[in-house]
C-alpha positions as CSV (number, residue, x, y, z in Angstrom):
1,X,-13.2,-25.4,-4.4
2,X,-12.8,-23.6,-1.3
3,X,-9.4,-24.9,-0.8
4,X,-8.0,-23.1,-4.2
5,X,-9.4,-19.8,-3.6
6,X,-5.8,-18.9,-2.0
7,X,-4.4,-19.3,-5.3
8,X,-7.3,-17.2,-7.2
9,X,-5.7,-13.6,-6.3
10,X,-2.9,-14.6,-8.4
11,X,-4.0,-16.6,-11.4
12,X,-6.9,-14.6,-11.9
13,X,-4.6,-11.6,-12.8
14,X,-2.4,-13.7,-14.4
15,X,-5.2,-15.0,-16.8
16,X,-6.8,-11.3,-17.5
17,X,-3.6,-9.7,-17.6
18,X,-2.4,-12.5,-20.8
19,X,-5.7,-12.4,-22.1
20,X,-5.5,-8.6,-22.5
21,X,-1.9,-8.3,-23.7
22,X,-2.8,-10.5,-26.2
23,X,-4.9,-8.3,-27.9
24,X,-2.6,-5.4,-28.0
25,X,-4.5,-3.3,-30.7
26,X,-7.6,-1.6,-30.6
27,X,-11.2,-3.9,-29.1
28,X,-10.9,-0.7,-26.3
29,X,-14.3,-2.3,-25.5
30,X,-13.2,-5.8,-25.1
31,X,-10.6,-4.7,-22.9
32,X,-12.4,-2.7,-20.2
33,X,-14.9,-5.3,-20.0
34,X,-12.3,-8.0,-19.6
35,X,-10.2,-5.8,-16.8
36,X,-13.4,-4.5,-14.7
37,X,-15.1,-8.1,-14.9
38,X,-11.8,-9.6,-13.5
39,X,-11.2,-6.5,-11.0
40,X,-14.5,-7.1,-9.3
41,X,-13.9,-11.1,-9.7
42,X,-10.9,-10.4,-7.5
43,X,-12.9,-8.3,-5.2
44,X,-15.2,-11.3,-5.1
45,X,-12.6,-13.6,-3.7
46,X,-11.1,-11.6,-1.5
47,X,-14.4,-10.8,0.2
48,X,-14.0,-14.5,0.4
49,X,-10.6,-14.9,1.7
50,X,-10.9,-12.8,4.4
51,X,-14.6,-14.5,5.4
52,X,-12.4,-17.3,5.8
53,X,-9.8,-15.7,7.7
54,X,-12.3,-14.0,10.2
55,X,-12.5,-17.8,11.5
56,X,-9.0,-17.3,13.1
57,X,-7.5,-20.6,11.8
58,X,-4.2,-19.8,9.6
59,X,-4.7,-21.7,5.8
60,X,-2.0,-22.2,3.2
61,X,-1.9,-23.3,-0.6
62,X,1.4,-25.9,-1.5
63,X,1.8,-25.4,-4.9
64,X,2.4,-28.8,-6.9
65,X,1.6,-30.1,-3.3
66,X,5.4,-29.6,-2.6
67,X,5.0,-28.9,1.1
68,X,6.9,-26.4,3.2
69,X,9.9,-25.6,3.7
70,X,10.6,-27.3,0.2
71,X,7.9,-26.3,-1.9
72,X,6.3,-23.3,-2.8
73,X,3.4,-22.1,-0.5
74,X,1.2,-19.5,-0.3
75,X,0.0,-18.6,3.6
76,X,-3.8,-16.9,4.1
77,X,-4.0,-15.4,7.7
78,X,-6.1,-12.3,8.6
79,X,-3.0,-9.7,7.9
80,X,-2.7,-11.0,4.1
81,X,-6.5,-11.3,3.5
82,X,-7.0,-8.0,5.0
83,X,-4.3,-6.5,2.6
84,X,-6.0,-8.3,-0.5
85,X,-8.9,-7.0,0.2
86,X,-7.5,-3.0,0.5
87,X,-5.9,-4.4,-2.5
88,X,-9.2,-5.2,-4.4
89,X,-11.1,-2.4,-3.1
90,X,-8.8,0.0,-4.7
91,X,-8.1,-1.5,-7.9
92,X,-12.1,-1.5,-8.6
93,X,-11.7,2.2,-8.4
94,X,-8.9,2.8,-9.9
95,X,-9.6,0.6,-12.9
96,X,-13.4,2.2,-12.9
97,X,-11.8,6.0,-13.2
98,X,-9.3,4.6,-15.8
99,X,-11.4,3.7,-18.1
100,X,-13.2,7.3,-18.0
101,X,-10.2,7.7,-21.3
102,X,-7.4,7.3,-19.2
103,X,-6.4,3.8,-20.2
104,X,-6.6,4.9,-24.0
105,X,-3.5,7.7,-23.6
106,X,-0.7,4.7,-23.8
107,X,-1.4,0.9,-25.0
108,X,-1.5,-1.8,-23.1
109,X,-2.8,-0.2,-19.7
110,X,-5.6,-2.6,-18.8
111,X,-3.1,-5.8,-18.9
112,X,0.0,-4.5,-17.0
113,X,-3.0,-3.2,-14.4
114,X,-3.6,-6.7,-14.0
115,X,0.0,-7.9,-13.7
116,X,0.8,-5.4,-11.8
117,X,-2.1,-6.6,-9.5
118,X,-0.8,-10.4,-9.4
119,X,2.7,-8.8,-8.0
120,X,1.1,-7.0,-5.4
121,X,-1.3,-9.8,-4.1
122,X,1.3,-12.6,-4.3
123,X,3.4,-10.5,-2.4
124,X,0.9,-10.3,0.1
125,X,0.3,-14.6,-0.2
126,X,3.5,-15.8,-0.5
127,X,5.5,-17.9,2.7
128,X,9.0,-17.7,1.1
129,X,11.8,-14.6,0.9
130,X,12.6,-15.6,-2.6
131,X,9.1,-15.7,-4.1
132,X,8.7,-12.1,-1.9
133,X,11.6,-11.4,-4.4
134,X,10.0,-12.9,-7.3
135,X,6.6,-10.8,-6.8
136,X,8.6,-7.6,-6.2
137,X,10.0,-7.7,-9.3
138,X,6.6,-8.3,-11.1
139,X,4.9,-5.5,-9.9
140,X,8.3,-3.1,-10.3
141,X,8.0,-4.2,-14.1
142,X,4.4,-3.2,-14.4
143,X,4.7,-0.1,-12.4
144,X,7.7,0.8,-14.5
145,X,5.6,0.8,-17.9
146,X,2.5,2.4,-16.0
147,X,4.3,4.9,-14.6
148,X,5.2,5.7,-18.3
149,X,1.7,5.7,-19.8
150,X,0.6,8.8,-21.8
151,X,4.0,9.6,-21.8
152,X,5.4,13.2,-21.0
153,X,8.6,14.8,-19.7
154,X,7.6,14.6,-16.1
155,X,6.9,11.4,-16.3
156,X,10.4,10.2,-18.0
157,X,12.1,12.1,-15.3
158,X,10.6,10.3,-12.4
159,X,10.7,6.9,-14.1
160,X,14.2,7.4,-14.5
161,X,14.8,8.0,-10.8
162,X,12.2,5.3,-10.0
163,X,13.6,2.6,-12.1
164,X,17.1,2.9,-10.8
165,X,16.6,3.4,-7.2
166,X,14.1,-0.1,-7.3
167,X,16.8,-1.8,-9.6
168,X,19.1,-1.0,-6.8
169,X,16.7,-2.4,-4.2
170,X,16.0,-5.3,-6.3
171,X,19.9,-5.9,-6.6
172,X,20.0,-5.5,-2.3
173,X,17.2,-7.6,-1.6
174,X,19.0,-10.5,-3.5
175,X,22.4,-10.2,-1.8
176,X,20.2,-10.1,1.5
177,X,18.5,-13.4,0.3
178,X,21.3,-15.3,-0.6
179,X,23.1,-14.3,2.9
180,X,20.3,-15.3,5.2
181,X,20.0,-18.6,2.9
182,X,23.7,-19.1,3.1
183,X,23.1,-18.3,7.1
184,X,20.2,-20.4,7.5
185,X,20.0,-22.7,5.1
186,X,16.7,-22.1,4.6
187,X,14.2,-19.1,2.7
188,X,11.0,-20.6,3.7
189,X,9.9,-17.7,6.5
190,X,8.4,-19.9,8.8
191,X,11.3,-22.4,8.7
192,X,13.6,-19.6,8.4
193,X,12.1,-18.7,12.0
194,X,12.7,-21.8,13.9
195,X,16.6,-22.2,12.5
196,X,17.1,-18.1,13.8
197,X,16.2,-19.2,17.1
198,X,18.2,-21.9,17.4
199,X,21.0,-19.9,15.4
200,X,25.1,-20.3,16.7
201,X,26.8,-17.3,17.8
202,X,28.7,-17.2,15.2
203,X,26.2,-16.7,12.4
204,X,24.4,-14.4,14.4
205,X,26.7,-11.5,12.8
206,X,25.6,-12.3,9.2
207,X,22.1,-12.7,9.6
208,X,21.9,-9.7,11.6
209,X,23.2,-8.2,8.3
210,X,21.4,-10.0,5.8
211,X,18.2,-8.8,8.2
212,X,18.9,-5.1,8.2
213,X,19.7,-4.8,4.0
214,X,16.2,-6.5,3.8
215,X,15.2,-3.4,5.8
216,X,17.0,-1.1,4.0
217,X,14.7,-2.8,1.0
218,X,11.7,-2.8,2.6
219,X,12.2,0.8,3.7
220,X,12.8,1.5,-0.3
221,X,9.4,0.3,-0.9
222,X,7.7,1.9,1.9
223,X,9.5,5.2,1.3
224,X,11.1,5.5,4.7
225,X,13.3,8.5,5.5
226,X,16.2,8.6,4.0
227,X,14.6,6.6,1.2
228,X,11.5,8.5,0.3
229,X,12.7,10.7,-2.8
230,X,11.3,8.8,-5.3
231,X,7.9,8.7,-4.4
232,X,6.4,12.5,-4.4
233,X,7.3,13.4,-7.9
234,X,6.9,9.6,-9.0
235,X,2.9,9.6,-7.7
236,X,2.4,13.5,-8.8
237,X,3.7,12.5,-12.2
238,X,2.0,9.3,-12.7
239,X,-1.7,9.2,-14.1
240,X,-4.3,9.1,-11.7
241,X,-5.9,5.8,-11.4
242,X,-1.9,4.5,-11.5
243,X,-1.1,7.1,-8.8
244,X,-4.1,5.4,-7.0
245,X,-3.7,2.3,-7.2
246,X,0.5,3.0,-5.9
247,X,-1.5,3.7,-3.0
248,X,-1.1,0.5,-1.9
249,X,2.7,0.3,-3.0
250,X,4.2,1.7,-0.1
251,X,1.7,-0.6,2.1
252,X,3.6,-3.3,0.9
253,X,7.0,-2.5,2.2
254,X,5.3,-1.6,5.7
255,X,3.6,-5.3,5.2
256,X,6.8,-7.0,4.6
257,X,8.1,-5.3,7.2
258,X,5.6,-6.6,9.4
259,X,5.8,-10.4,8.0
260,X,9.2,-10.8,7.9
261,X,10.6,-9.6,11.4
262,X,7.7,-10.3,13.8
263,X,7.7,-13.8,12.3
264,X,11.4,-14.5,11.9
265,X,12.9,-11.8,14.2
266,X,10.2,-12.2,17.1
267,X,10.1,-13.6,21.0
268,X,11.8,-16.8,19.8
269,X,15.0,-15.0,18.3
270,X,17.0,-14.3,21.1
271,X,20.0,-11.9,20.6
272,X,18.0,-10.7,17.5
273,X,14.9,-10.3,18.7
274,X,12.8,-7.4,17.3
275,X,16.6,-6.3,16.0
276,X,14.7,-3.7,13.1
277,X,12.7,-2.2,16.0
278,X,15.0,0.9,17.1
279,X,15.6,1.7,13.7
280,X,12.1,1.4,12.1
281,X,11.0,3.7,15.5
282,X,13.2,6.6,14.9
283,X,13.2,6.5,11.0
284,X,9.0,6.3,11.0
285,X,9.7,10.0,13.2
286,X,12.2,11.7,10.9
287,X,9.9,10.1,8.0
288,X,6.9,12.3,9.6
289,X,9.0,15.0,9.7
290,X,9.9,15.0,6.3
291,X,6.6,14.7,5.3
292,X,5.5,17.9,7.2
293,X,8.2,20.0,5.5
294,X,6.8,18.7,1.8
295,X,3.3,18.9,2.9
296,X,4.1,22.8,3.5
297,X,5.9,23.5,0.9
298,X,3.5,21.6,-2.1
299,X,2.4,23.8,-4.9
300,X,0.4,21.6,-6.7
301,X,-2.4,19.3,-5.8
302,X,-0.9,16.3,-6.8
303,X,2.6,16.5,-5.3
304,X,0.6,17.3,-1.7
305,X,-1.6,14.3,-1.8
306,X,1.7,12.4,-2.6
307,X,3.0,14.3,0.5
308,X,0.0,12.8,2.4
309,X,1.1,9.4,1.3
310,X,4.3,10.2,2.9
311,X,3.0,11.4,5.8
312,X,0.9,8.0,6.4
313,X,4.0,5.5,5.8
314,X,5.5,7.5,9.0
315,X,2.4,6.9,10.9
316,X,2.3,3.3,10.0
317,X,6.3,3.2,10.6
318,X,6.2,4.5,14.0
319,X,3.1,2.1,15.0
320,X,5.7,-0.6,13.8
321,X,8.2,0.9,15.6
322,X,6.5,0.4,18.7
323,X,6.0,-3.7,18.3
324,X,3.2,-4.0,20.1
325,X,-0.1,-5.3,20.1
326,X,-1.8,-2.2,20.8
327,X,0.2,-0.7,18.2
328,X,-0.3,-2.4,15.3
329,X,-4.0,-2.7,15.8
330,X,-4.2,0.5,15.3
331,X,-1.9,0.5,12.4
332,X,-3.7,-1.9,10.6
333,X,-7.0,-0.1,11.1
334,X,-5.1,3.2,10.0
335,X,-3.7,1.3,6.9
336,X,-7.0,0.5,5.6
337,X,-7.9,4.2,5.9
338,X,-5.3,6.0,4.4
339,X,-4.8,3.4,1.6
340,X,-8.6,3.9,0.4
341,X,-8.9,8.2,1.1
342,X,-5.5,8.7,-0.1
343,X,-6.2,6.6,-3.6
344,X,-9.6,8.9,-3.8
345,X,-7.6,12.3,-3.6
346,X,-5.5,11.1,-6.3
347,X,-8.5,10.4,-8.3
348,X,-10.2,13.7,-7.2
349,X,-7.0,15.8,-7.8
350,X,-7.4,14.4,-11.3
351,X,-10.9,15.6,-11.9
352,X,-10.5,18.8,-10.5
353,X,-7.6,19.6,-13.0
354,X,-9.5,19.2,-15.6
355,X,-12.2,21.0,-14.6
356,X,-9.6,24.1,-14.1
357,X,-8.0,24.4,-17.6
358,X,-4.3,25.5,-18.5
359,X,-3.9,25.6,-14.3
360,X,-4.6,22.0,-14.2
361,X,-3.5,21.0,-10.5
362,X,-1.6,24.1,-9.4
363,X,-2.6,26.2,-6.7
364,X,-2.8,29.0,-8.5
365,X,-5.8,30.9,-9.9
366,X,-8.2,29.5,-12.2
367,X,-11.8,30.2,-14.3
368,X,-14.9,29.0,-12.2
369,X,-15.4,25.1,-12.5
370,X,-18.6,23.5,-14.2
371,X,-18.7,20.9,-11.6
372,X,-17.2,23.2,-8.9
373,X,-19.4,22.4,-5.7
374,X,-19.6,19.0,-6.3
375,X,-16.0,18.8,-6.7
376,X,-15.5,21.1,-3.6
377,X,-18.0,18.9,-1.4
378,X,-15.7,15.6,-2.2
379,X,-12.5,17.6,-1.7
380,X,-14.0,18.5,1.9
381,X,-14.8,15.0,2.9
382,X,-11.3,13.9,1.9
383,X,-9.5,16.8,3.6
384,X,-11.3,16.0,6.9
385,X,-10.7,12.6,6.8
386,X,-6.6,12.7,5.7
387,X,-5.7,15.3,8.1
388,X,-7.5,13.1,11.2
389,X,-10.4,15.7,12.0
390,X,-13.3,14.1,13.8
391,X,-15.8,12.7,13.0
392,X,-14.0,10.8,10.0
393,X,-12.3,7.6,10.4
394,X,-8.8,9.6,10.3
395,X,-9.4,10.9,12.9
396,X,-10.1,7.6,14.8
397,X,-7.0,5.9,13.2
398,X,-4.8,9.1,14.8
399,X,-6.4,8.4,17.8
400,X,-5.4,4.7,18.2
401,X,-2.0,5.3,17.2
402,X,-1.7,7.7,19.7
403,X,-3.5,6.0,22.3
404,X,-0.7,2.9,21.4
405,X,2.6,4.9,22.4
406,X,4.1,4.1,26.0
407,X,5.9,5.7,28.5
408,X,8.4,8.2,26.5
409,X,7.2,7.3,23.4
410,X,4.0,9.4,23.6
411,X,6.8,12.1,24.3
412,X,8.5,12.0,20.9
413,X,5.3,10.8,18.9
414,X,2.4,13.2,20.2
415,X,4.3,16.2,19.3
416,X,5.5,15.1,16.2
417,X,1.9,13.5,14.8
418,X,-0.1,16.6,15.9
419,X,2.4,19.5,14.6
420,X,2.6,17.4,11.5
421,X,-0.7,17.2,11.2
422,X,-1.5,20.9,12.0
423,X,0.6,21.4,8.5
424,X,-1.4,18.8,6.2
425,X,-4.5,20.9,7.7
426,X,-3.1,24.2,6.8
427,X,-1.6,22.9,3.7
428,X,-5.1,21.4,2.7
429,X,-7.4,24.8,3.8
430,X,-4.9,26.5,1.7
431,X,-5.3,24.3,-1.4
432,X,-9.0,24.0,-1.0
433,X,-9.4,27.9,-0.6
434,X,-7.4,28.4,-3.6
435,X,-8.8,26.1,-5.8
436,X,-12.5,27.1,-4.9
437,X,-13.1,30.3,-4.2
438,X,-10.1,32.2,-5.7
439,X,-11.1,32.0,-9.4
440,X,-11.4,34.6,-12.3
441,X,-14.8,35.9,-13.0
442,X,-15.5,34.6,-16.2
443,X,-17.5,31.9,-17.9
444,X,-17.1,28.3,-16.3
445,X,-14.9,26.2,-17.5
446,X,-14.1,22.4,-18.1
447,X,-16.9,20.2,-19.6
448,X,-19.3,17.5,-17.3
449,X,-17.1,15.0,-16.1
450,X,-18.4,11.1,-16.5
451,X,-19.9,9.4,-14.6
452,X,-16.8,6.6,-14.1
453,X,-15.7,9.0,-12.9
454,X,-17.8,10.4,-10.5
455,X,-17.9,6.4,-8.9
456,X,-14.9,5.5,-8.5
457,X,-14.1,8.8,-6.7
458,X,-17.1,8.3,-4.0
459,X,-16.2,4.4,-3.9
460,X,-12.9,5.1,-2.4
461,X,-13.8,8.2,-0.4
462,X,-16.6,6.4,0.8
463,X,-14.6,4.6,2.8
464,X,-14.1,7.3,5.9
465,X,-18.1,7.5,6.8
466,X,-18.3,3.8,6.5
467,X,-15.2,2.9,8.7
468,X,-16.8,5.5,11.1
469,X,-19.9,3.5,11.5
470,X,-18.2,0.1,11.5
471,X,-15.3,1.1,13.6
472,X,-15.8,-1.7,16.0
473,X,-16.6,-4.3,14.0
474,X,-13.0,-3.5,12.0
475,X,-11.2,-2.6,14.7
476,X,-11.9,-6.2,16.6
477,X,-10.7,-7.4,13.4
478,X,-7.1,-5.7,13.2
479,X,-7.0,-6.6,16.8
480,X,-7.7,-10.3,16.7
481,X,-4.5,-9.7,13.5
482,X,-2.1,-8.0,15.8
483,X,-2.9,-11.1,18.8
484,X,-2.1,-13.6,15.3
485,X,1.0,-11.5,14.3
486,X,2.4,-11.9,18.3
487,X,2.0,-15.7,18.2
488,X,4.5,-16.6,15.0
489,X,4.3,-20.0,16.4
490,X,1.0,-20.6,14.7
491,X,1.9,-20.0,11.7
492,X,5.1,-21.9,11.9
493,X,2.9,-25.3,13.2
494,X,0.8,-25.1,10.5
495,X,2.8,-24.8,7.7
496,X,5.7,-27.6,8.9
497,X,4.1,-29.7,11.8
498,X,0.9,-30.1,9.1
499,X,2.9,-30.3,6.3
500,X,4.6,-32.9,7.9
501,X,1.5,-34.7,8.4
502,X,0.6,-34.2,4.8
503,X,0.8,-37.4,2.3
């Protein structure tokens, strides 16, 4: 049994997400029992995935028992078992809050959720370029319609822009496919790997471009600088447990990022060794930048935790950027942070708009709030631990990432991460002041908000005191991941010298 629990992250969506789409009308019951029993379910097996993975040795799944590099497999290490996990964390809250009446504004909601959950964790499973294609476009499809739930004009107008821009990626990533399989002759990544390195000069020109357009995809997906337009009015417009669950969106162009060139493009790749490196650098610092400027300039609650978003996938980018150990240690540890605190300010953002009437998110003023010091107390918690302030794991994430830049680096980075984060802690105090204490006098407003509610919230802000007190334990964790993610050959063994072996 053990040996098809690799497989479970994706057919167990894939079940729950049919199951609930065939029953299109009505049975709202039925439905949010069958999505939160198959959320936790997931949770469940990832919990077990990544107890498997702590044992260091790489696993993967050949589907029809086609081995590698002509079959379709599905690789567990500790990288993807530590993203399904994030994965599963966040969806139990999301899906929790959603079904608060969120999931009952639009049809459908509960089973694209789950498909939409099957294209994130295959993505994070598969060992192939074209399948990485093939999960992409699953969870594009679901976002698309979930973006759309509940409807509204703000919501139309950043679908529009999202769709196209990710039709446009999706169109990129498969001319970059078919040129590094007409290079290579090959898409299985750990195959892909060994022919790269033992590439002839002269295909090294056309797989150095199929290699940077799947950046330019990647980047799409993470929202790098020039790229990032889509994604602050996309997640302000988007409903809350959606907006937190696209948490993890951008994670996955950052994880493909990481998969695809320190595995393919690493020590073994001669001329085009770590060839993504001086652009992912510099682009993760204008991407911080960027994020600074929005941060400051955000007038409504939403848009700045989207903002916040932005300003993590140029923390994670840079750590990248630097392709080291050290680095993307503390990446990783920093990923699983801002993935869970960010998710829980979209959720909060949510509550507190409706606790504030006609000004909804706005920072503008309001009538008191029912719920107001409550509201203010989890607002405080997720402040502190966004903007990096000690003692919250933010703060430690910051510090690793810091503590990973050499030489001139720290130069351009320092500066950068700390002004930056100066802004998100004005912009924050500012917000939170705002919101809180500049009110009408009046009666309170807004009515009790549920309990669902209330959970999933703490569940996913929770996160910064617990990664606090189990900081070392996690932390040895991403490091033992970033030692794994150095030595590709591993992974490339396993999957063809054992397959190999196979019968």
């Amino acid at each position: 049994m053990m040996q098809h629990l690799i497989v479970f992250p994706i057919v167990l969506p894939l079940i729950a997400g049919i199951m609930l789409l065939y029953q299109r009308q009505g049975l709202v019951r039925y439905k949010r029992i069958v999505s939160v029993v198959a959320t936790v379910l997931l949770l469940a097996v990832a919990i077990g995935l990544i107890s498997q993975a702590m044992r260091g040795e790489i696993l993967y799944y050949a589907l029809g028992n086609w081995q590698a590099p002509f079959g379709i497999v599905l690789v567990l290490d500790r990288l993807s078992a530590l993203m399904l996990l994030i994965t599963a964390l966040l969806a139990v809250g999301a899906v929790i809050f959603a079904c608060a009446g969120d999931d009952e504004k639009g049809s459908n909601f509960h089973g694209l959720f789950q498909w939409q959950l099957l294209g994130i964790n295959g993505a994070f499973l598969t060992g192939d370029l074209f399948n990485l294609f093939v999960f992409f476009e699953v969870l594009l499809l679901a976002s698309y319609a979930l973006l759309l739930h509940g409807g509204g004009k703000a919501r139309i107008q950043a679908s529009v822009h999202y769709v196209v821009l990710n039709l446009a990626g999706s169109s990129l990533f498969l001319i970059a496919v078919g040129t590094l399989y007409g290079a290579t002759g090959t898409l299985n990544m750990a195959d892909m790997a060994l022919r790269v390195a033992e590439l002839p000069a002269e295909r090294q020109g056309l797989v150095t471009a199929g290699a940077l357009m799947l950046l330019v995809v990647f980047g799409l997906k993470a929202a790098i600088l020039p790229l990032y337009f889509w994604l602050p009015r996309a997640y302000s417009a988007a409903p809350a447990p959606v907006a937190a669950l696209f948490a993890i969106m951008t994670k996955v162009g950052i994880y493909a990022i990481l998969r695809v060139y320190l595995l393919i493009f690493g020590e073994s790749a001669g001329a085009l060794t770590a060839l993504e490196q001086p652009w992912v650098w510099w682009l993760g610092l204008a991407t911080l930048v960027a994020a600074g400027v929005g941060i400051m300039a955000a007038r409504d609650l939403k848009l700045l935790v989207a903002y916040l978003v932005l300003l993590s996938v140029g923390t994670l980018l840079v750590g990248v950027g630097m392709r080291t150990e050290q680095a993307t240690s503390a990446l990783l540890y920093y990923l699983v942070h801002t993935s869970l605190i960010t998710g829980g300010l979209f959720l909060l953002a949510e509550m507190i708009g409706l606790q504030r009437g006609k000004a909804g998110t706005r920072l503008v003023k309001s009538r008191p709030m029912t719920q107001g010091k409550a509201l203010a107390l989890l607002f405080l918690v997720g402040a502190v631990a966004v903007v990096g302030v000690p003692p919250l794991s933010g703060a430690l994430g910051k510090a690793l990432v810091l503590n990973a830049a050499e030489g001139a680096q720290r130069l351009w980075l320092w500066p950068t991460l700390l002004l930056v984060s100066l802004a998100a802690l004005i912009a924050l105090s500012r917000a939170g002041s705002t919101i809180f204490w500049r009110s009408y006098r009046g009666s309170l407003g807004g009515n009790a908000l549920p309990r669902r509610q209330w959970f999933a919230v703490i569940w996913l802000l929770s996160a910064a005191p617990l990664m606090t007190l189990f900081a070392g334990p996690i932390s040895s964790y991403t490091q033992a991941t970033a030692e794994q993610l150095s030595q590709p050959q591993v992974l490339i063994d396993t999957l063809l010298l054992d397959a190999g072996d196979a019968p």
